[in-house]
N, C-alpha and C positions, 0 to 999 in steps of 0.2 A: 509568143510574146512574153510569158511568164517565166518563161525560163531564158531568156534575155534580159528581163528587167534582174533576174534575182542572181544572174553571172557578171553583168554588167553596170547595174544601176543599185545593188546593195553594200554598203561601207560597213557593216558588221553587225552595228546596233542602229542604222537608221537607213533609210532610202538616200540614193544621190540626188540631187536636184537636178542637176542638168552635166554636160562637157561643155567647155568652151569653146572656141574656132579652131585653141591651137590644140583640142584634146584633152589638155586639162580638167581635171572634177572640180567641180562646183559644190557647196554642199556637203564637204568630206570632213572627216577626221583630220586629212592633210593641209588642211587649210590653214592660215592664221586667225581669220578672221570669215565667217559666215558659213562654219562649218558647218550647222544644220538646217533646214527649209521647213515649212508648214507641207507647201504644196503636196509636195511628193510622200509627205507621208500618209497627207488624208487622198491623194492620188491610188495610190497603190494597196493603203487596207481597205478602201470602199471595193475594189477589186480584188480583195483576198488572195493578193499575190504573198505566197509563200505562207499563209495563214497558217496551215496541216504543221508545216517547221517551226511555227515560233515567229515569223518575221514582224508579222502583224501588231502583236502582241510588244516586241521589242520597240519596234517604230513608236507605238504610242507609249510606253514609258519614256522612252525618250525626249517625247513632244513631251510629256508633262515635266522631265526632269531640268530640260534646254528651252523649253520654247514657252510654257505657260505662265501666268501671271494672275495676281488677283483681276486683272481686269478683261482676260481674255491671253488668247494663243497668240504671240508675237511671229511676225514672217520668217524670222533669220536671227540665229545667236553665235557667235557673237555679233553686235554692231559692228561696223566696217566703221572704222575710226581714221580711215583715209581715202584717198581717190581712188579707185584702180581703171586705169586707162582697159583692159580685156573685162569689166566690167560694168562700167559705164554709167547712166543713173543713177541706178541701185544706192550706189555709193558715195555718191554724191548729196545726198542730204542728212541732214545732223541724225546721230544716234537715236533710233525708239521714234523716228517719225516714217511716217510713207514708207515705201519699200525697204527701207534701211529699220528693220526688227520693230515698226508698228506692229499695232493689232489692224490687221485686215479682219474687218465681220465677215466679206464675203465668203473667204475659206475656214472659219472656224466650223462650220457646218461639216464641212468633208470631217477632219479630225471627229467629229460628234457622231456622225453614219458610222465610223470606224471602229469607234470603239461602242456603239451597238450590234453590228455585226459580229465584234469578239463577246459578245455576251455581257459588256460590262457598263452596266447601266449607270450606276453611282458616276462613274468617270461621265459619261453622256450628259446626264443631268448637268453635271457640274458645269461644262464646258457651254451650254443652252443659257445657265443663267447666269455665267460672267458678261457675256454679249447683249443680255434682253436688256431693252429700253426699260420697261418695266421693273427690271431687281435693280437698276442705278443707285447705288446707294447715294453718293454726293454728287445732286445737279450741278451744286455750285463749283464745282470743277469740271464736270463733265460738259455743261454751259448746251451742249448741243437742245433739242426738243425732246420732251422727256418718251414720247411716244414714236420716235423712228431709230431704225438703226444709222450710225453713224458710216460712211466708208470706211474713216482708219480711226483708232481708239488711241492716242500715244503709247507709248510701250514701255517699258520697264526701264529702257536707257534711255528715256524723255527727261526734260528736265520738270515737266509737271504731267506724270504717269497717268494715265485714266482721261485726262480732255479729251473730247471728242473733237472730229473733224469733218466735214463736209457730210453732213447729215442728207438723206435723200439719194446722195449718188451711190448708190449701191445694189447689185441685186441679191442682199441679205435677207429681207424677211420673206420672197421665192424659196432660197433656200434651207434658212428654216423651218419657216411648213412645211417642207417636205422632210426633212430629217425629224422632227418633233409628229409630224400625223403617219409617216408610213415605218419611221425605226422605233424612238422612245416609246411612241403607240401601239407601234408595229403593225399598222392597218391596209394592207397593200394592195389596189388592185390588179388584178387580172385576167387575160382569155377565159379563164375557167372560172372566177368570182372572185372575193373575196381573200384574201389570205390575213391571217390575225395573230400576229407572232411577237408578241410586246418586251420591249428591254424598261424596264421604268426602273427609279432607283430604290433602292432598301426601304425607304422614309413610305415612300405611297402606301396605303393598303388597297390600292388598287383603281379601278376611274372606269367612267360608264359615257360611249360616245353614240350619238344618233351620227350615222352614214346611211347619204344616199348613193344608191349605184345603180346606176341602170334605171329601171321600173319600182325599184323595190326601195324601201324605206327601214335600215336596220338597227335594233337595240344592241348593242355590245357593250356587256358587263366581264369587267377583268377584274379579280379578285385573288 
């Protein structure tokens, strides 16, 4: 499978998103419009496809260079600033909203796993607290409730960037615990116990978590 996704499914500096019916890439370079994808790129580095080469690594400069934003990782860049009949929804709603280059919360997580797994914690951080209901900086744009994540965040080609949208329908804060307690934290378990592997950014001098596992009740200090 890793060596089918990285013949067939990498366009140089980023993952494909999908083919279309007629074979077409989706997601490419060759595109006019919607040449790169969130999905596929927090898809495939949370799977450390091509990780040992570079892929990983390039995917996520990518997403930071094409796809991120002060308020969060947009789906797709460019906006689809037309219909495309071999496309279909997607492309049908105005720029920076819903599937057309929003912020989806639910997949910014995958991109945050990714680049914890390349070791690069600051990016991780960073990507945790453009999403958190908590760091919002202006409610009064963002409108949503200050304490949930939103489903989609408008996106950089929004006409008012950062509102939030359908607050609740999401399964982003699942997601998050789990990116923020088993990668930033790096606290994982398993058959054999505990594993304690932390990506946290520069700024920390470190954090202390009580985990229960099992029978046992434990102190973990990271310093």
């Amino acid at each position: 499978m890793c060596e089918a996704v990285k013949k067939y499914g990498w366009d140089g500096e980023w993952f494909l998103r999908a083919y279309d019916y007629y074979g077409n890439k989706i997601g490419s370079s060759e595109n006019e419009e919607g040449k790169i994808f969130i999905e596929s790129q927090g898809w495939c580095t949370m799977a450390k496809i091509g990780a040992e080469e570079g892929l990983c690594a390039k995917a996520l400069d990518s997403t930071r260079k094409y796809l991120d934003s002060e308020n969060g990782i947009v789906l797709n860049n460019p906006a689809f600033t037309k219909y495309y009949v071999e496309m279909g929804e997607i492309s049908s709603y105005p720029a920076g909203y819903k599937e057309n280059a929003g912020i989806f919360c639910h997949n910014n997580p995958w991109v945050i796993i990714g680049e914890a797994l390349e070791g690069r914690g600051d990016d991780a951080w960073e990507h945790y607290r453009k999403i958190c209901p908590s760091y919002t900086k202006d409610q009064t744009l963002h409108k949503v409730e200050p304490y949930v994540y939103s489903q989609m965040v408008a996106g950089k080609d929004a006409a008012k960037p950062g509102e939030g949208k359908n607050s609740w329908l999401t399964g982003t804060a699942a997601w998050n615990w789990y990116a923020a307690t088993q990668f930033i934290l790096g606290i994982k378990p398993g058959y054999d116990g505990l594993t304690v592997d932390p990506c946290i950014p520069s700024s920390w001098k470190g954090f202390t978590v009580k985990r229960k596992f099992r029978d046992a009740e434990y102190t973990i200090r990271v310093s």
